[in-house]
C-alpha positions in Angstrom: 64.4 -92.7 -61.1 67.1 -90.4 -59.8 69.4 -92.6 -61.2 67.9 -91.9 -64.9 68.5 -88.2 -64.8 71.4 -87.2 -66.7 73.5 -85.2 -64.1 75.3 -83.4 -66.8 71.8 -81.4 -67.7 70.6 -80.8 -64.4 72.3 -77.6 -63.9 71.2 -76.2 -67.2 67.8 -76.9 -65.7 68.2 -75.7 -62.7 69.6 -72.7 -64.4 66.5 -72.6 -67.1 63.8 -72.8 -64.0 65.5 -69.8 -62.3 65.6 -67.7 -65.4 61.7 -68.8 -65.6 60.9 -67.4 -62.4 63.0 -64.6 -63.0 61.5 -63.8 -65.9 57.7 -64.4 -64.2 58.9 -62.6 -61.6 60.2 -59.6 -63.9 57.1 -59.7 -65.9 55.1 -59.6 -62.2 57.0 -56.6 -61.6 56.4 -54.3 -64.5 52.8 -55.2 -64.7 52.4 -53.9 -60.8 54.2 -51.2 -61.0 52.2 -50.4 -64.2 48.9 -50.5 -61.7 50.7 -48.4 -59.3 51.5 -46.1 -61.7 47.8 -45.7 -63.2 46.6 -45.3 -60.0 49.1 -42.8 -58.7 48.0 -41.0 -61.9 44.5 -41.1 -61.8 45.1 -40.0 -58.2 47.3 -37.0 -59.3 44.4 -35.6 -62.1 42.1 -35.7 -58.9 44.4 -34.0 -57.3 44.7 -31.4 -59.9 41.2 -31.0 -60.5 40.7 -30.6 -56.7 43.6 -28.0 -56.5 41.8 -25.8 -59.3 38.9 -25.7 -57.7 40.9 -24.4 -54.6 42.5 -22.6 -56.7 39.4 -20.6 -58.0 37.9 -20.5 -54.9 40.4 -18.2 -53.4 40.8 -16.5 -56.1 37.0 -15.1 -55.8 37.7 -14.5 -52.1 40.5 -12.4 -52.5 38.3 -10.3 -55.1 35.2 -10.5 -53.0 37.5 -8.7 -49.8 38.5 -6.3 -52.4 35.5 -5.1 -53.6 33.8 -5.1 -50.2 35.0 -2.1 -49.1 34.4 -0.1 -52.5 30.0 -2.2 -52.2 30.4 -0.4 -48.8 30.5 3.1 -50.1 27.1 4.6 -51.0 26.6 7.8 -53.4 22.9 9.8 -54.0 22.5 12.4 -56.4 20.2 15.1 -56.7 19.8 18.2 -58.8 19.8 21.6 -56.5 18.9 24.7 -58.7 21.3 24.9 -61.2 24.3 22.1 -59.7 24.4 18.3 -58.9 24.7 17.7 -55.4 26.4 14.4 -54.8 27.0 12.8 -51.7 29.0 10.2 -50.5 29.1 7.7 -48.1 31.5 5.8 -46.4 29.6 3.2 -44.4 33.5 0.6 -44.8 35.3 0.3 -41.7 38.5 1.8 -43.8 39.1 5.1 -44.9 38.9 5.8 -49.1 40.8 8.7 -50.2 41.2 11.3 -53.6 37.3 11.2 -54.1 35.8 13.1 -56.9 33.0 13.6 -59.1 32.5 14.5 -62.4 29.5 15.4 -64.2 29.4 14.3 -67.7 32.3 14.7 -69.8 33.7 17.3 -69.1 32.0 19.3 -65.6 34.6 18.8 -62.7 34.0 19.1 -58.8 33.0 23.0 -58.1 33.1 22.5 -54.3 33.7 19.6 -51.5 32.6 19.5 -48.0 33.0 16.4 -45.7 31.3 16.0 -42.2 30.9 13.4 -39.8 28.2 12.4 -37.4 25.3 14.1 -37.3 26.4 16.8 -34.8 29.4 17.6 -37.2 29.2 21.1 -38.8 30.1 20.3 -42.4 33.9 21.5 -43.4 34.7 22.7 -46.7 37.5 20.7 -48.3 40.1 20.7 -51.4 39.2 18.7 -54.3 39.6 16.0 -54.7 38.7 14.9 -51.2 42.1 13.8 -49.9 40.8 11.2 -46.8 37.3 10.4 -46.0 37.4 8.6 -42.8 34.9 5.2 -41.9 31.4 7.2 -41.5 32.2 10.1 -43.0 30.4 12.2 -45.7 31.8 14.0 -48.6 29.3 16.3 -50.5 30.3 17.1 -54.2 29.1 19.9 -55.6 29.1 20.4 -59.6 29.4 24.1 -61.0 26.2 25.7 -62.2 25.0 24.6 -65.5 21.7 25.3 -67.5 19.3 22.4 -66.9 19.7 20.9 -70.0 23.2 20.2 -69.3 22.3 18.9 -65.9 20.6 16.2 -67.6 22.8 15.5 -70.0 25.9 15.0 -67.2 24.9 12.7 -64.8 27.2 12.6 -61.9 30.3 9.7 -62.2 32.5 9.6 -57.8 35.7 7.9 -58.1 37.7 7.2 -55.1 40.6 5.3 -53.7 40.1 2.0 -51.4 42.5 1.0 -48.9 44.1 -1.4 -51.4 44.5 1.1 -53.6 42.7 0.3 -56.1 41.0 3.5 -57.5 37.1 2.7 -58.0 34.2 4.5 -60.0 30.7 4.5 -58.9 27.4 6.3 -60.4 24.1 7.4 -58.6 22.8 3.9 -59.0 25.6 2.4 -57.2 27.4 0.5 -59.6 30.5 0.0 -58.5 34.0 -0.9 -60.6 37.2 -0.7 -61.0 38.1 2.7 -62.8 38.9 2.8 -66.0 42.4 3.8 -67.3 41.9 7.6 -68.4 
């Protein structure tokens, strides 16, 4: 049997079985790197969906630790006579600063006074109220108008957070960002 095979051909066989199993061996290859590849991009899109989920997640931290200081200020209004009295609370652990009211369109501030704890004798201050300190009180006074125009100008406080971002808030306590003027 060995002495049938044409020794002249055998190392064009040899030769043709190693380029097969090259070739298998090739073809092996692409087709497992081809799974790998799938799977390392099925594993990225995870990924990616998992990191904008993070992503939006921190995002509404960061706003909620911004607005919690401006939720933390409180503001009641009343009418007194002829005025708006307005006051304002800082119940944050930060100071706010510049607060204001207006009244309406077009009623500014008449008079500011800030006081503390409860023993406090009230101080008069400039307007805007430059600092109001964590448990302070700023009253805001509105000039005298006829009652009609009392109702028509409900009171509008803006102040400055820590952050400073400038906030508006209404006598219902609807806090948000200020508006560009």
């Amino acid at each position: 049997m060995i002495n049938d095979i044409e020794w002249g051909d055998a190392p064009t066989w040899i030769g043709a079985i190693g380029a097969s199993l090259a070739a298998w061996a090739a073809f092996w290859t692409l087709n497992s790197q081809r799974r790998q590849i799938a799977a390392q991009q099925a594993f990225i899109e995870e990924q990616s969906d998992v990191l904008a989920l993070q992503r939006a997640a921190l995002i509404q931290d960061a706003e909620d630790r911004r607005t919690a200081q401006a939720r933390m200020v409180r503001v009641q209004a009343r009418m007194r006579g002829y005025t708006w009295r307005v006051c304002v609370v800082n119940n944050s652990d930060q100071p706010i600063s510049e607060v204001n009211a207006r009244f309406g369109e077009g009623y500014p501030t008449a008079e500011a006074l800030v006081t503390g704890t409860a023993n406090e004798r009230e101080i008069r201050m400039g307007v805007p109220v430059a600092f109001l300190g964590p448990g302070r009180t700023a009253f805001l006074d509105s000039p005298s108008l006829s009652e009609a125009t009392l109702e028509a100008s409900p009171p509008t406080v803006t102040f400055v957070g820590v952050d400073g971002t400038t906030w508006e808030t209404d006598q219902h306590n609807h806090v948000r960002p200020a508006s560009a003027p």
